[in-house]
Backbone as ProteinMPNN parsed JSONL, in Angstrom:
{"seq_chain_A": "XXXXXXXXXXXXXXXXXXXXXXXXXXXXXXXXXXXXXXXXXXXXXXXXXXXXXXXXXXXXXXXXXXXXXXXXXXXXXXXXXXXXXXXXXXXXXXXXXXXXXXXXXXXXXXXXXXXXXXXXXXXXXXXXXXXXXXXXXXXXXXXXXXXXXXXXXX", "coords_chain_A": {"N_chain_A": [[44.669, -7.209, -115.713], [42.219, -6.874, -113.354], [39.416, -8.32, -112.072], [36.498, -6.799, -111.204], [33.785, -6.283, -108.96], [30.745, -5.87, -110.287], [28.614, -4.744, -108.35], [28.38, -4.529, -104.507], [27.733, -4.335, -101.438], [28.752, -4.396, -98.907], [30.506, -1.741, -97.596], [33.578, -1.575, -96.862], [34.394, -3.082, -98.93], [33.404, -1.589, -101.431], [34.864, 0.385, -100.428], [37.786, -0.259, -101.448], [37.684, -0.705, -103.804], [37.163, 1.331, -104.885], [39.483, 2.433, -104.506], [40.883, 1.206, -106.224], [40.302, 1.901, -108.337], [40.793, 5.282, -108.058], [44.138, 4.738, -108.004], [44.365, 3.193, -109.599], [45.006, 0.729, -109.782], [45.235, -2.622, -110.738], [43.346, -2.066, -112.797], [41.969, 0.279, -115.246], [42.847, 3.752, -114.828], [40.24, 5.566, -112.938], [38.746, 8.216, -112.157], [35.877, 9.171, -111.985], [34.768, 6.461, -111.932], [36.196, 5.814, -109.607], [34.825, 7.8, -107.382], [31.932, 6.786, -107.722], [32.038, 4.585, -105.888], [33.271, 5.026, -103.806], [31.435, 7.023, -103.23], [29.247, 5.292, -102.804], [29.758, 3.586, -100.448], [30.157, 5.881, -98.557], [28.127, 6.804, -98.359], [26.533, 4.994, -96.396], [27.651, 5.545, -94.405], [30.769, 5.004, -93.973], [33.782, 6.066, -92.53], [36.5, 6.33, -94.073], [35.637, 6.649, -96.576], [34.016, 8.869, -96.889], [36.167, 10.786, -96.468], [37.07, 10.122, -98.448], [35.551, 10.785, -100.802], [35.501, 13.192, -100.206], [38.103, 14.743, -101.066], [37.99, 14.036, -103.612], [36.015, 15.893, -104.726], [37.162, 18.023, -103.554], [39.474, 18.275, -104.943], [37.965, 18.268, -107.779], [38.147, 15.863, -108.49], [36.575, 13.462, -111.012], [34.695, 14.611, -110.081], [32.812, 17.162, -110.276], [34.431, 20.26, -109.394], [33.786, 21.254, -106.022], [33.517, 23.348, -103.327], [31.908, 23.345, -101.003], [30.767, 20.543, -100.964], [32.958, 19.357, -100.526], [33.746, 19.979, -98.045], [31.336, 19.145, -96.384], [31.442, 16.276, -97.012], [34.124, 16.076, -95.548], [33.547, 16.586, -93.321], [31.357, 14.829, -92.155], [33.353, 12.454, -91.913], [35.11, 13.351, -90.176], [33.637, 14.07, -87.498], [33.067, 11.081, -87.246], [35.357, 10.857, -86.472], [37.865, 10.548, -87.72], [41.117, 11.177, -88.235], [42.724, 13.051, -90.578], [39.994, 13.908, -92.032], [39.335, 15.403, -89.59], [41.405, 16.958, -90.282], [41.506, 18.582, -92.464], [38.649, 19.611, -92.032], [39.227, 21.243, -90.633], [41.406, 23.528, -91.51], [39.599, 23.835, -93.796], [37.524, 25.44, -92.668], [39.597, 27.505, -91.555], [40.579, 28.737, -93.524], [38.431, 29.388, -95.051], [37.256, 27.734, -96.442], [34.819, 26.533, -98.555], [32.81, 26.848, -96.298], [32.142, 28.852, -93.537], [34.612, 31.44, -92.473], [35.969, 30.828, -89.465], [38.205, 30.665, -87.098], [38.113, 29.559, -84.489], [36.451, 27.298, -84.697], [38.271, 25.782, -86.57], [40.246, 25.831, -84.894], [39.461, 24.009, -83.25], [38.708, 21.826, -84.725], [41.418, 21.187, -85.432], [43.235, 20.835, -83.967], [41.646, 17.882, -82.48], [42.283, 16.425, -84.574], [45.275, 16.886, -84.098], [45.292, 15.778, -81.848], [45.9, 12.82, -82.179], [47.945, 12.432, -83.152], [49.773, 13.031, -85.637], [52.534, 14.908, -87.193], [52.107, 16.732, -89.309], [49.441, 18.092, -88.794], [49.744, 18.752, -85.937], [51.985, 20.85, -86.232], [49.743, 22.742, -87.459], [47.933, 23.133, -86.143], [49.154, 24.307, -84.138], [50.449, 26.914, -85.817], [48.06, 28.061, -85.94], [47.488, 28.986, -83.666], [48.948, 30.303, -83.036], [48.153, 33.065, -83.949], [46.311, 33.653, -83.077], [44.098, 35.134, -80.251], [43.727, 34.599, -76.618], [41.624, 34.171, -75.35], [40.098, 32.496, -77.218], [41.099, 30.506, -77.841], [41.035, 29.413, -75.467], [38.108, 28.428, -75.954], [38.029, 27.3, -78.298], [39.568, 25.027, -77.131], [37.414, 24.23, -75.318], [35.759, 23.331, -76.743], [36.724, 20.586, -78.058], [37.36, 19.391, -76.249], [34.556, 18.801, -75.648], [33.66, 17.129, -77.596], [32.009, 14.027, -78.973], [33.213, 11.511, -80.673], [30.731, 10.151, -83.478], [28.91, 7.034, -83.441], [29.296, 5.616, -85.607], [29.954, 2.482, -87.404], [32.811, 1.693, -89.034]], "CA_chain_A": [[43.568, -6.469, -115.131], [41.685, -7.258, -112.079], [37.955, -8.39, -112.057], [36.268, -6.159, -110.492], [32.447, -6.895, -109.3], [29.837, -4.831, -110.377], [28.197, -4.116, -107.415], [28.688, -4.998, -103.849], [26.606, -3.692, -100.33], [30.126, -4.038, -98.103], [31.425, -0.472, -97.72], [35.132, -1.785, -97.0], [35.082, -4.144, -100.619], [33.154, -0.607, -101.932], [35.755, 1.405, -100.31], [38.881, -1.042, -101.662], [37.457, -0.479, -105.668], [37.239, 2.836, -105.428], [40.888, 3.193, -104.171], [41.816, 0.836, -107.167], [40.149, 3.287, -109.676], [41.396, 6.063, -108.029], [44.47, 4.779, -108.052], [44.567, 2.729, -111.08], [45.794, -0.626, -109.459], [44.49, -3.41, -111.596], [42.565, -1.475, -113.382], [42.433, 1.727, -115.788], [42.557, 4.381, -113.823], [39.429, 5.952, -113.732], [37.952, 9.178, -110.994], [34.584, 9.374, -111.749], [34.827, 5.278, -110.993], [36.346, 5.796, -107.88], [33.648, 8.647, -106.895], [30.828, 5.787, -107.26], [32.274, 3.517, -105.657], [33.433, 5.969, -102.797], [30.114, 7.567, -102.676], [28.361, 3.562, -102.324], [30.528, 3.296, -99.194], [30.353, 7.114, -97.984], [26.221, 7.243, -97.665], [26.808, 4.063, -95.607], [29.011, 5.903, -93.125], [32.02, 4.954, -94.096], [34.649, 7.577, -92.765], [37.315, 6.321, -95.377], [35.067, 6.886, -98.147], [33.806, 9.785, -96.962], [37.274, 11.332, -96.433], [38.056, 10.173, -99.977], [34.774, 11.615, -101.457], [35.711, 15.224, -99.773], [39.269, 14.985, -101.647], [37.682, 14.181, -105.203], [35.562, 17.464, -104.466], [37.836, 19.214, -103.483], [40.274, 18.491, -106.368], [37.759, 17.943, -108.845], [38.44, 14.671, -109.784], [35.971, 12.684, -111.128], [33.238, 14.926, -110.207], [32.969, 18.977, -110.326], [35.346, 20.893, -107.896], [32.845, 21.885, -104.98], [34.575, 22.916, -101.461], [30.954, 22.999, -99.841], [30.583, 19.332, -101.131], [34.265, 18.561, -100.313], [33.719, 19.903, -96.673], [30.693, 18.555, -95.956], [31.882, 15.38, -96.747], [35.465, 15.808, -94.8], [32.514, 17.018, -92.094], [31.116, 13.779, -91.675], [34.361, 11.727, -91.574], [35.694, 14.159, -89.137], [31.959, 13.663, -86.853], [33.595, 9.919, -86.818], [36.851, 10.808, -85.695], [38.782, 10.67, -88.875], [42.318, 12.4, -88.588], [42.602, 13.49, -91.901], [38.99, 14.594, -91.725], [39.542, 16.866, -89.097], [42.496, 18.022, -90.082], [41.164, 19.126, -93.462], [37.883, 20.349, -92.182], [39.758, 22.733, -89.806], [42.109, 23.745, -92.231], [38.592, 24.891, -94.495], [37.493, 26.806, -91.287], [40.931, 28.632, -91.352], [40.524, 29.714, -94.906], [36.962, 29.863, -95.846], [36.835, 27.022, -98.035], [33.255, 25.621, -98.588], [32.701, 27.016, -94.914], [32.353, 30.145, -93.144], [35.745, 31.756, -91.974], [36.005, 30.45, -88.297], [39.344, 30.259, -86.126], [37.782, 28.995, -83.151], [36.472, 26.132, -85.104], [39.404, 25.597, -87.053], [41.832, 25.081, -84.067], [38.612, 22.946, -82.754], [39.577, 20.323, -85.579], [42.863, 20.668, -86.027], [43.443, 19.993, -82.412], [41.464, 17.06, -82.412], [43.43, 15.957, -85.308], [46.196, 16.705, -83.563], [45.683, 14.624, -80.582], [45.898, 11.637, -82.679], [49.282, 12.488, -83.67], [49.989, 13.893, -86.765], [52.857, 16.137, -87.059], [51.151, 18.239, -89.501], [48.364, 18.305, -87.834], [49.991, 19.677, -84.502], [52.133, 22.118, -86.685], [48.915, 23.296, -88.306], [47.723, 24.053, -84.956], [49.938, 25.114, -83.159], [50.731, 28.019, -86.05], [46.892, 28.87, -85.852], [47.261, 29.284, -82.059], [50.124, 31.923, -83.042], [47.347, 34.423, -84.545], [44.634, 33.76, -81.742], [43.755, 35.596, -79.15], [44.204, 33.244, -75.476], [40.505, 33.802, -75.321], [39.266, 32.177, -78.635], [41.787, 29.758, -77.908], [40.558, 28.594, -74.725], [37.141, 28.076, -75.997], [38.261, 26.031, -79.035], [40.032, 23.599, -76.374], [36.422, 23.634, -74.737], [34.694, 22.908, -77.677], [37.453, 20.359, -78.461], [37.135, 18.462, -74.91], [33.535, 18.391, -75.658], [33.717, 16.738, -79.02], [32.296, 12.738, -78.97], [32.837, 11.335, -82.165], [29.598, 9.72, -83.874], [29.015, 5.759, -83.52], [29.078, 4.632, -87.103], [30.937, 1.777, -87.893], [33.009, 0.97, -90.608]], "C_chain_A": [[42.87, -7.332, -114.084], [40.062, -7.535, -112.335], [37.172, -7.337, -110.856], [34.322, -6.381, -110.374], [31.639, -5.525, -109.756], [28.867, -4.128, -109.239], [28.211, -5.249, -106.003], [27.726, -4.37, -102.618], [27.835, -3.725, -99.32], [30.828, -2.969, -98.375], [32.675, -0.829, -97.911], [35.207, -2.649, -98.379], [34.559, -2.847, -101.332], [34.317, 0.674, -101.969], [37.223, 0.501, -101.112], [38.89, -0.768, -103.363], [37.318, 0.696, -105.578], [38.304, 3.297, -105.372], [41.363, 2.462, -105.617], [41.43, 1.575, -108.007], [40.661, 4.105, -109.32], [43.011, 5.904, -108.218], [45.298, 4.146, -109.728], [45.225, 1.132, -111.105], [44.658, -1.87, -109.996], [43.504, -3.428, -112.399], [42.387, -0.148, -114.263], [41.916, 2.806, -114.737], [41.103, 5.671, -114.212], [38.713, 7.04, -111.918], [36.482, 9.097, -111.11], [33.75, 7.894, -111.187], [34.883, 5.27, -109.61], [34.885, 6.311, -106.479], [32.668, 7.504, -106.667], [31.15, 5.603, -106.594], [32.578, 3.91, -103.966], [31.904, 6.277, -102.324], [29.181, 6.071, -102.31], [28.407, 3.681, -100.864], [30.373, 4.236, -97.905], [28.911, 6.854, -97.297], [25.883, 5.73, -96.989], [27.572, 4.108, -93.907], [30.101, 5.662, -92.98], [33.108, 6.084, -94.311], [35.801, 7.94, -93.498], [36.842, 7.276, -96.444], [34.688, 8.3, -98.322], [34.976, 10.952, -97.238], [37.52, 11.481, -98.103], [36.881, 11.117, -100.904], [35.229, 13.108, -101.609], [37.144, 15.163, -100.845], [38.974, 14.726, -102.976], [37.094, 15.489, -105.375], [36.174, 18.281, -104.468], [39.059, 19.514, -104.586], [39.48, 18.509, -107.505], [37.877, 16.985, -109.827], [37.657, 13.577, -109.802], [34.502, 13.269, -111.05], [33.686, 16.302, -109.731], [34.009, 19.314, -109.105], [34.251, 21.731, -107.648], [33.611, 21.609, -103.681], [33.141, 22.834, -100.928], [30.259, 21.747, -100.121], [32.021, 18.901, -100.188], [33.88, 18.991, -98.949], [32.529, 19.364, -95.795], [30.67, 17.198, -95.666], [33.207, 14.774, -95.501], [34.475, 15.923, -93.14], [31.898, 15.623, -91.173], [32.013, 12.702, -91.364], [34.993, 12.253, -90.353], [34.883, 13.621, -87.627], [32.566, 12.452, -86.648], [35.155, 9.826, -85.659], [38.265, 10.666, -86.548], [39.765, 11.619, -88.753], [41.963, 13.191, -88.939], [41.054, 14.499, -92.099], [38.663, 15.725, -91.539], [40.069, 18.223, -89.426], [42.066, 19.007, -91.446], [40.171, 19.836, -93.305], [38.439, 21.668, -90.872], [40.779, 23.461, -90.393], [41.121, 24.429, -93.339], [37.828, 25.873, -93.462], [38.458, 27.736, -91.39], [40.967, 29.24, -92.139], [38.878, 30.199, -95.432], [36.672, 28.96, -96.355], [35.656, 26.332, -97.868], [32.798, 25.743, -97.012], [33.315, 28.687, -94.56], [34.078, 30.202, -92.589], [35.495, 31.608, -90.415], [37.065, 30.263, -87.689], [39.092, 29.269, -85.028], [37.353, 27.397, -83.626], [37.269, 25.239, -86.162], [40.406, 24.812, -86.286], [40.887, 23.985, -83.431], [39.186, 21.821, -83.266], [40.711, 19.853, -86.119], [43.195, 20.306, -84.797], [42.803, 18.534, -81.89], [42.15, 16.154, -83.284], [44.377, 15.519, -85.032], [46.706, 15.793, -82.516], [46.022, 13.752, -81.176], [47.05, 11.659, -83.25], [50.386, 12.88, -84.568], [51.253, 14.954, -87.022], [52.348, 17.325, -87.804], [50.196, 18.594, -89.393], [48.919, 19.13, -86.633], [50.411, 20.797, -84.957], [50.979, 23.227, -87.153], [47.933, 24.341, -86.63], [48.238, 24.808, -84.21], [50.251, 26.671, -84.264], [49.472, 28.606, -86.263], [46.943, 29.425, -84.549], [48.423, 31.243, -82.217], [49.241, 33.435, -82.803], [46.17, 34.324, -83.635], [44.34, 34.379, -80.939], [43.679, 34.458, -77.664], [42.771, 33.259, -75.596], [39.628, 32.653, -76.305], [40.034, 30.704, -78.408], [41.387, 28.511, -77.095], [38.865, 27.848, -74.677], [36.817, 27.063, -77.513], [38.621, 24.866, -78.244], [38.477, 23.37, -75.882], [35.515, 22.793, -75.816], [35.244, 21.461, -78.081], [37.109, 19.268, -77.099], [35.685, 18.059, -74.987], [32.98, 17.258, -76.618], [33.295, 14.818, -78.325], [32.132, 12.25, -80.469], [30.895, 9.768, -82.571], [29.787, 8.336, -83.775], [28.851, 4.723, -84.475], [30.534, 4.083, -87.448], [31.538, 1.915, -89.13], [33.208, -0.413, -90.867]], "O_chain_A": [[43.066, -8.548, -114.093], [39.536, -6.616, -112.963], [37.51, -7.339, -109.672], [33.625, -6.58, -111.369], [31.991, -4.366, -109.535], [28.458, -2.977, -109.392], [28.101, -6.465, -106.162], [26.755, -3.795, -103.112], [27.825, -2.632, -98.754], [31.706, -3.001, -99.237], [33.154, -0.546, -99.009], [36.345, -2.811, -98.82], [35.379, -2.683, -102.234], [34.616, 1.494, -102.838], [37.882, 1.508, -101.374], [39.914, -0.654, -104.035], [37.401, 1.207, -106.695], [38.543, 4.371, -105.926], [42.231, 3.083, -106.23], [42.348, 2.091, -108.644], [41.54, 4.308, -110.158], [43.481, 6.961, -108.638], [46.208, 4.474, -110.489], [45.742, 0.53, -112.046], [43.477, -1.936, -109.653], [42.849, -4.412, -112.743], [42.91, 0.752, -113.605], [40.908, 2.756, -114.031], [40.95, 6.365, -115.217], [38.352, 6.506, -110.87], [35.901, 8.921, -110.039], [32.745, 7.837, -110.478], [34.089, 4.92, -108.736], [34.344, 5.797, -105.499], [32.494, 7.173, -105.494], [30.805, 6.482, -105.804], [32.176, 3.201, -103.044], [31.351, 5.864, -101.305], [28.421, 6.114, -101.344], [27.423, 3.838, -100.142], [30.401, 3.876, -96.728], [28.64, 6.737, -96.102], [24.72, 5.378, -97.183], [27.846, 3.385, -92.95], [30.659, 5.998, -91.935], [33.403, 6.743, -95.308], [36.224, 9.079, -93.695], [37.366, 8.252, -96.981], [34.847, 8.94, -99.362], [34.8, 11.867, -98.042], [37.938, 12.42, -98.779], [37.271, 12.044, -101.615], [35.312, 13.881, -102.564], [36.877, 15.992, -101.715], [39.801, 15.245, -103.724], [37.645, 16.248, -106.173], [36.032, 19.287, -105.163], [39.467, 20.611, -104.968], [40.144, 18.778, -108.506], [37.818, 16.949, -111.056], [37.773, 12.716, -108.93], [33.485, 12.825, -111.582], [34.647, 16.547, -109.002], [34.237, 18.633, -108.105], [33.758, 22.577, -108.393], [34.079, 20.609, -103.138], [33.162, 21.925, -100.098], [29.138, 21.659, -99.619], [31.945, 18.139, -99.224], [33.522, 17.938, -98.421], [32.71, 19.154, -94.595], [30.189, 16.72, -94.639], [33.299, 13.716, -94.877], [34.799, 15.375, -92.087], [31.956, 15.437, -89.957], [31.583, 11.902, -90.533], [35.395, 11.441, -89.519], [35.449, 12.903, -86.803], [32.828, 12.469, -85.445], [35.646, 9.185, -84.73], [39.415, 10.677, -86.109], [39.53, 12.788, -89.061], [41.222, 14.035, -88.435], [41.125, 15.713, -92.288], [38.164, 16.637, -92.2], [39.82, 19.417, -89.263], [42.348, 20.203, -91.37], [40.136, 20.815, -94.05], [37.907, 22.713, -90.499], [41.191, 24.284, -89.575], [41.539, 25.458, -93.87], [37.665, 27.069, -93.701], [38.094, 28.909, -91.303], [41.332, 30.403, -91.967], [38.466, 31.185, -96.043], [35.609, 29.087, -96.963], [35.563, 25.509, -96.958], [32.417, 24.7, -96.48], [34.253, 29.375, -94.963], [34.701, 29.17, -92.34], [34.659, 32.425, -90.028], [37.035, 29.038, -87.579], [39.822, 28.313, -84.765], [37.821, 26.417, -83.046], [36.886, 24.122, -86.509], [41.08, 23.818, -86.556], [41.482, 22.979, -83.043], [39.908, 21.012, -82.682], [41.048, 18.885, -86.801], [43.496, 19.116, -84.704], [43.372, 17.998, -80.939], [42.612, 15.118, -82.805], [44.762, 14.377, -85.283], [47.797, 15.272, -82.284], [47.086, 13.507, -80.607], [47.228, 10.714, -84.019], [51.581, 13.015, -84.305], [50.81, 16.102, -87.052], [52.163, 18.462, -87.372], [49.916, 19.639, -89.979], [48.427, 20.243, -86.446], [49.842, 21.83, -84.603], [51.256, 24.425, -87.212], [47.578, 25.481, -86.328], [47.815, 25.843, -83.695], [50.305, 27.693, -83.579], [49.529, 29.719, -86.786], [46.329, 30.481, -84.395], [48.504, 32.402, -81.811], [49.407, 34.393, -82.049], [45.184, 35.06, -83.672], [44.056, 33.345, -80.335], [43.543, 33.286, -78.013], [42.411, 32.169, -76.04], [38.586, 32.11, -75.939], [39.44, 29.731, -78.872], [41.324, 27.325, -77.418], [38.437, 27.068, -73.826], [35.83, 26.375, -77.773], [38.128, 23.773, -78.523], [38.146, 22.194, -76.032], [34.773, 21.831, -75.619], [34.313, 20.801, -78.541], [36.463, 18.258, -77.378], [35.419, 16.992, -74.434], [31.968, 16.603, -76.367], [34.004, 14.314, -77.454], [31.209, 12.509, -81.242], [30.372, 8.881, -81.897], [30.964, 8.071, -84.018], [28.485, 3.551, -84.391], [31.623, 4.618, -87.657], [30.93, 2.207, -90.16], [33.336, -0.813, -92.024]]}, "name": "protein", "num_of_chains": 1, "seq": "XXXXXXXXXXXXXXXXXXXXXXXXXXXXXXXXXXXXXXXXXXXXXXXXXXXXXXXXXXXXXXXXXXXXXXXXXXXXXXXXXXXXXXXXXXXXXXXXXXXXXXXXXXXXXXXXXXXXXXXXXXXXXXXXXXXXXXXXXXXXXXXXXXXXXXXXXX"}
């Protein structure tokens, strides 16, 4: 087993123990661990942590399944510039989840997603673009060109 400290004020050594609880690497594996340890890191601005917060939410692990927790969180990682982020909070735009039903802001963040490379990210957009209208389409790219992500370090 791994020593692990009890408390720390460095998001990235906050964010690093929460991946070993979540994952269980030198340690029993433990979600509602991780969640702290995540959330320490998250309300710090950390767009890891935040990312990882939104995916305990949204599965329920470690702490209640809430999508308008899980997207609020993927919301603020996204706001950084976080892939994953994006790609997840435009992916709860597309369905509803913990967020109004939106297309336009859907292909907003999956296209920013996408720039960054992703293939399922581009697929994800590109088969939202299928069902769009050119109009709705061209005012996600605007919204999408407008986009600066937020200046919080990690």
């Amino acid at each position: 087993m791994v020593e692990v400290p009890e408390e720390t004020e460095d998001s990235e050594t906050q964010l690093a123990i929460g991946y070993r609880y979540y994952l269980g690497e030198g340690v029993k594996q433990d979600f509602t661990k991780a969640a702290d340890w995540f959330y320490q890191a998250a309300v710090q601005g950390n767009a890891d942590a935040q990312f990882a917060l939104g995916s305990l939410h949204q599965n329920g692990q470690g702490v209640p399944q809430n999508f308008i927790e899980s997207t609020s969180w993927y919301r603020k990682s996204a706001e950084q510039g976080h892939a994953n982020g994006q790609y997840l909070l435009g992916l709860a735009h597309r369905e509803g989840s913990g967020v109004e039903k939106n297309t336009v802001e859907a292909y907003k963040w999956l296209s920013l997603a996408a720039d960054q490379g992703d293939v399922d990210h581009i697929t994800a957009r590109d088969t939202l673009a299928k069902i769009m209208r050119p109009d709705l389409i061209a005012e996600a790219k605007r919204r999408a060109e407008q986009f600066m992500p937020t200046g919080v370090e990690n």
